[in-house]
C-alpha positions in Angstrom: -17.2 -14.4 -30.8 -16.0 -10.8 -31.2 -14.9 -10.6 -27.9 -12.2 -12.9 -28.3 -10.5 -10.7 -31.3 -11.1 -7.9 -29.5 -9.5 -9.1 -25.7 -6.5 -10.0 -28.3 -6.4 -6.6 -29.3 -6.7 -5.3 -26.0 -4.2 -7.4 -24.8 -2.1 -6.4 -27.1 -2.3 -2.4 -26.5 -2.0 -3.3 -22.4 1.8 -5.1 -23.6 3.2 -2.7 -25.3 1.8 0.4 -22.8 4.5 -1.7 -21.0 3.8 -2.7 -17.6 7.1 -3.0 -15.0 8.0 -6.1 -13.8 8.7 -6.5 -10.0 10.6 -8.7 -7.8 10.7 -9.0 -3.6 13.9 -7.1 -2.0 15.9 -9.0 0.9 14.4 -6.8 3.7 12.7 -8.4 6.4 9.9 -6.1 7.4 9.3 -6.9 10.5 13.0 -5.6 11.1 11.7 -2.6 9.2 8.9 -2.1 11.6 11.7 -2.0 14.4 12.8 1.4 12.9 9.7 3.4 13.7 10.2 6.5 14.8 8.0 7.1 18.2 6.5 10.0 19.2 8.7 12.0 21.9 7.3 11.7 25.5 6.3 15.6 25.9 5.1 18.3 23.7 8.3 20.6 24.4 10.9 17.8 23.4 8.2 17.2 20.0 8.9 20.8 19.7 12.9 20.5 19.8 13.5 17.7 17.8 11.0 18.8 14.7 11.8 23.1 15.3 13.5 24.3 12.3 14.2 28.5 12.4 11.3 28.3 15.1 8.7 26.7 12.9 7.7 23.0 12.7 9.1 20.9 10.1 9.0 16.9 10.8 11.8 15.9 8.1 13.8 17.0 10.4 12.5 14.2 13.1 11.1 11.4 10.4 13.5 12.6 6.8 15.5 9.7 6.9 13.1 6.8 8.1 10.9 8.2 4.6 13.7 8.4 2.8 14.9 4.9 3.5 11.0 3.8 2.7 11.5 5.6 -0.3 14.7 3.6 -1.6 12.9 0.3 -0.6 9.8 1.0 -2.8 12.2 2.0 -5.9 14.2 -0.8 -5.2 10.9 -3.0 -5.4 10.1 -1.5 -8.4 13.6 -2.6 -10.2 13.5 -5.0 -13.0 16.0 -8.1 -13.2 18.0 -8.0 -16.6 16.2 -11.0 -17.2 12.5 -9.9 -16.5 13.9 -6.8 -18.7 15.0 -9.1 -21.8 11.6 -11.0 -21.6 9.2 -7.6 -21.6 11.2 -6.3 -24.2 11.0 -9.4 -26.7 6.7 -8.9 -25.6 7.3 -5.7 -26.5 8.9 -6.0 -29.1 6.3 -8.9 -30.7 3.7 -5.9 -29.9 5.3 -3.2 -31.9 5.4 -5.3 -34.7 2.0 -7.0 -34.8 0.9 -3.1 -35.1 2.9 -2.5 -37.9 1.9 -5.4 -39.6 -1.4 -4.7 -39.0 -2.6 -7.1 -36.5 -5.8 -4.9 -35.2 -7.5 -4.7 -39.2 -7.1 -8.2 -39.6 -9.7 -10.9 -39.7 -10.0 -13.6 -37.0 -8.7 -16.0 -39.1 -5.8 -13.8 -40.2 -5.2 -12.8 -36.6 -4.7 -16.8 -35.5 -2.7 -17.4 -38.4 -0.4 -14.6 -37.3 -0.5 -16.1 -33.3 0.9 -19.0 -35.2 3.7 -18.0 -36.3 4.3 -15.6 -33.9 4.7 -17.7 -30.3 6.0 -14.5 -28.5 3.1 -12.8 -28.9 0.8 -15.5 -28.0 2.8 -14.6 -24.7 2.6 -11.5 -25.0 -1.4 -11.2 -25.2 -1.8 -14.6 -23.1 -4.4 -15.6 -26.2 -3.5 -18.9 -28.0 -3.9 -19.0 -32.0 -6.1 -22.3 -31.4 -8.9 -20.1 -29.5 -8.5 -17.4 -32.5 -9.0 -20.7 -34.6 -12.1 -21.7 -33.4 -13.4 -17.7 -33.5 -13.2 -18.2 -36.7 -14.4 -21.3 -37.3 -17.9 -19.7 -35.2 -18.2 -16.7 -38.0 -18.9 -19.9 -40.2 -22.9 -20.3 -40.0 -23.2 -23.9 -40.7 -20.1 -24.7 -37.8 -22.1 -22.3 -35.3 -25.2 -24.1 -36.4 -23.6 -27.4 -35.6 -22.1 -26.3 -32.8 -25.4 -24.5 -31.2 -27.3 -28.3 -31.9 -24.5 -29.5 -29.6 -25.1 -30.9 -26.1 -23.3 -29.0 -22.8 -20.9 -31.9 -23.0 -20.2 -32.5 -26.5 -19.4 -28.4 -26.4 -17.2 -29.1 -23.6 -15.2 -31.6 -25.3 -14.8 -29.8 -28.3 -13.1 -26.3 -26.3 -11.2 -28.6 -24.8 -9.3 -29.3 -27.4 -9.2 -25.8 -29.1 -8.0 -24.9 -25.1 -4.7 -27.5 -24.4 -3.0 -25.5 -26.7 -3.7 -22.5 -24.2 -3.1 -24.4 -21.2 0.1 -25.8 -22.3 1.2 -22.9 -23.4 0.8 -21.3 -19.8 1.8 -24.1 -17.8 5.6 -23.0 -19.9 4.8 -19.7 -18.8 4.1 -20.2 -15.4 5.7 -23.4 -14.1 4.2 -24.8 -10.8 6.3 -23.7 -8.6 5.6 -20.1 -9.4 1.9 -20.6 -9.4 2.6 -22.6 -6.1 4.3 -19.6 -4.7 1.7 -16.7 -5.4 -1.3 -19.3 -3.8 1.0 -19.7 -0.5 1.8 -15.4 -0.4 -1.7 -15.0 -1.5 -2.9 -17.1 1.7 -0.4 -15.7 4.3 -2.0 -12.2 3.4 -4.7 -13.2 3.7 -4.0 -14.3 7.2 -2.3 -11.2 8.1 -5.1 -9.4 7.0 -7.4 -11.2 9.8 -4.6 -10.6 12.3 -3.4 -6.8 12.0 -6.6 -5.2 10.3 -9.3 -6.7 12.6 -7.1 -7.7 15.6 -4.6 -5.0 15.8 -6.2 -1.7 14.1 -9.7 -2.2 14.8 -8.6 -2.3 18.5 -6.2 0.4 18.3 -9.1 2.9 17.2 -11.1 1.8 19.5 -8.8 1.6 22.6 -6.9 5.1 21.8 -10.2 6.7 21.5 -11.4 5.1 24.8 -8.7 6.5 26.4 -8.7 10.0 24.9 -12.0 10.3 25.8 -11.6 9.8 29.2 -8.0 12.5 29.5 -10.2 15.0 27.4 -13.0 14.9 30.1 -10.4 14.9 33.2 -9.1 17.8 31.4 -12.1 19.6 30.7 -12.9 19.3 34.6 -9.4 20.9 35.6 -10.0 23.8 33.3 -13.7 24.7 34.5 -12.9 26.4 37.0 -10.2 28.4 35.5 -11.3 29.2 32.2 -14.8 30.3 34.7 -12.4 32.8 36.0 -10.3 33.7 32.9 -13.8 34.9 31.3 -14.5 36.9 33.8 -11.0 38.6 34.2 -11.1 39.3 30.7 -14.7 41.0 31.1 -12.2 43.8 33.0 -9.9 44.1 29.6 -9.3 47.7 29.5 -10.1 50.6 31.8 -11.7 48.4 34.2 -8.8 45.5 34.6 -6.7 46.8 37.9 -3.1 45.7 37.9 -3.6 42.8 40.2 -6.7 41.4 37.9 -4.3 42.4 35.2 -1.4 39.7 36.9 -4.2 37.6 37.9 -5.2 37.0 34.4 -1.5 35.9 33.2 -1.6 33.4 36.1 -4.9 31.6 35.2 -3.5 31.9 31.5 -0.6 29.8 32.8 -2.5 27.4 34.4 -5.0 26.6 31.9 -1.6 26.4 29.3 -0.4 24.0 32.1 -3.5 21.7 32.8 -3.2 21.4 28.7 0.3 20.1 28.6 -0.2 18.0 31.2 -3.2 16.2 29.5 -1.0 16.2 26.0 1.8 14.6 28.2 -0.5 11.9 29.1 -1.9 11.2 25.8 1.9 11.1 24.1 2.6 8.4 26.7 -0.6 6.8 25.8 0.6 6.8 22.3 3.5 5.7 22.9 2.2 2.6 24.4 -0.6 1.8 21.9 1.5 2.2 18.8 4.0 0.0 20.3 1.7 -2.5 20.2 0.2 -2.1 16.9 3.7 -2.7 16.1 3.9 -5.9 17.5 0.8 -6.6 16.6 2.6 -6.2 12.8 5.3 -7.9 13.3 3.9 -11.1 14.7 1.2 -11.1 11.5 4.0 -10.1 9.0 6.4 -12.8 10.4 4.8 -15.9 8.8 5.5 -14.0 5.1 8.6 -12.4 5.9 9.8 -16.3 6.9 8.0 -17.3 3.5 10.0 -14.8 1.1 13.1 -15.9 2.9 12.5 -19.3 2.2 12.0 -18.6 -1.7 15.1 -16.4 -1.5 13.0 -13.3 -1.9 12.3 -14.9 -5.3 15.3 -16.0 -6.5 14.2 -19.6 -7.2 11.9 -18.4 -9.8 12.6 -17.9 -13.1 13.2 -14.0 -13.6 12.2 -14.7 -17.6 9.3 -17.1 -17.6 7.5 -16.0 -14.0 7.6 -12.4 -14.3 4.2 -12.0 -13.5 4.3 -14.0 -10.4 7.7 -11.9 -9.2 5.3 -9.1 -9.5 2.8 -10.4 -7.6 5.1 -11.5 -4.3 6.9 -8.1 -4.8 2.8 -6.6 -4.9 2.0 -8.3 -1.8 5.7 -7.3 -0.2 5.1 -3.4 -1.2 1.8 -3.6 0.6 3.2 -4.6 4.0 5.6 -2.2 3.4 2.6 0.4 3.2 1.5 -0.7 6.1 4.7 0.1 8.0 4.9 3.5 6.5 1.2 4.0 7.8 1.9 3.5 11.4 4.7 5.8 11.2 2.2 8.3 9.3 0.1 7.7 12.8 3.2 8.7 14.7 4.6 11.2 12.8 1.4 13.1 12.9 0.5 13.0 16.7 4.3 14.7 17.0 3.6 17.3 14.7 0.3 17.7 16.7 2.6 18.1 20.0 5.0 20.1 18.5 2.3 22.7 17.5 1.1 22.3 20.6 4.3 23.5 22.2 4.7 26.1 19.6 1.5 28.2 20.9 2.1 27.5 24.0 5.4 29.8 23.8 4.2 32.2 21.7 1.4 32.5 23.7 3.8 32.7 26.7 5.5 35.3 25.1 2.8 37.6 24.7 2.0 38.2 28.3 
């Protein structure tokens, strides 16, 4: 029965590391979602609105949507005075069950000291009545009497080393906490089936569709011209006359053209199929966003005693919130894309 000593131990160590406590903030995501930043609807207005000193920079287009993300997150991560107070008495318990010793001590010695020490029985979330009976089992003629045991009459007896345990976390984590975390744990659950396989699945799938089929429009277009800019640029040099020579900056045009008009099409494509991941969010995210409202973004939990399941609705809340920040990843990067685009496109403009 070592391991039981020892997941006290490690228990311990993992306390007074000191994990933060979390708790939901009063933002409803699927207004959040609403503040998605689009991609613009043509490579030269991508350009313009993410051109810093002529170079591309995209805080300058998505900064302040990032940093508002940003202030949420930290926000998430916050601690309530009172889950503060409570990690702090842990921690405190923690600090001085190492001084005293705690980790050299028998496992006798170490459920005496759970005994009289009820905070750290918190703390470690190991109850002095399960150190008890470790003991008890380094005791050959109790482990011989309890190996002759049958399944049941072994059953009965941990029962009765274990109320201790289970009374001690139904204080800890009253049912209306553990009531909470089963019902977030469920609606994500049920997002998960709604946005991941309904909504991004398709969206790969239908954006690539679609791409495919502009890439192959495009790359019909351009035959014929890039056929003649090869062979134009077989005359670079003494051979290129000055009408091949203005002949070649006109079919370098037009294949510069037939490009932008294919990235003009797939922005608008874009445009469309992110708008409708986004709803595709929203509609999943609303049945939790509802849910934490309900619960007053966790306010009718005890900050002290449910800190753990705080964290976990604040856990599931930061993950939506991810989710959010992902699609405007998608967007963000599909203007930078355009804006590059652009960018070429004018330099090589300039060079003719």
């Amino acid at each position: 029965m070592k391991t039981v000593k020892w997941a006290a131990i490690a228990a311990l160590t993992f306390f007074i590391s000191g994990i933060r406590a979390q708790r939901p903030v009063k933002y409803q995501l699927i207004k959040l979602a609403e503040k998605i930043i689009l991609p613009p609807n043509t490579p030269a207005e991508a350009f313009d609105k993410t051109r810093v000193n002529g170079e591309v920079e995209e805080r300058r287009m998505f900064g302040s949507f990032y940093d508002e993300m940003r202030k949420i997150g930290v926000e998430l991560q916050t601690q309530s005075t009172m889950q503060i107070r409570q990690n702090n008495k842990q921690r405190q318990a923690g600090d001085q069950a190492l001084e005293d010793g705690f980790g050299d001590m028998s496992t006798s010695e170490q459920a005496q000291y759970l005994k009289s020490h009820p905070q750290l029985q918190q703390a470690t979330g190991v109850n002095s009545s399960m150190m008890e009976f470790a003991s008890k089992m380094q005791d050959p003629a109790f482990k011989k009497k309890f190996d002759a045991m049958s399944d049941e009459e072994k059953a009965k007896l941990m029962m009765q080393y274990q109320k201790p345990q289970i009374a001690m976390n139904r204080k800890a984590h009253s049912q209306e906490g553990l009531k909470a975390v089963a019902e977030a744990a469920k609606l994500i659950g049920r997002f998960n089936e709604e946005y991941y396989k309904g909504g991004l699945t398709n969206f790969g799938k239908d954006l690539q569709a679609k791409e495919k089929q502009l890439d192959e429009k495009e790359e019909l277009e351009l035959k014929p011209v890039l056929a003649e800019k090869y062979r134009l640029l077989q005359k670079t040099g003494k051979g290129m006359s000055d009408a091949d020579s203005r002949r070649l900056k006109e079919v370098m045009a037009q294949e510069w053209a037939i490009r932008n008009k294919t990235f003009e099409k797939k922005l608008s494509l874009y445009q469309s199929e992110l708008r409708n991941l986004m709803t595709r969010f929203k509609l999943a995210a609303k049945p939790f966003d509802d849910f934490l409202a309900r619960i007053n973004y966790g306010g009718t939990l005890d900050a002290a005693n449910e800190a753990k399941e705080l964290s976990q609705l604040a856990g599931y809340q930061e993950g939506l919130l991810r989710v959010i920040i992902e699609i405007q990843d998608l967007s963000k990067n599909i203007t930078v894309s355009a804006a590059q685009f652009c960018r070429e496109k004018i330099e090589a403009e300039k060079g003719k």
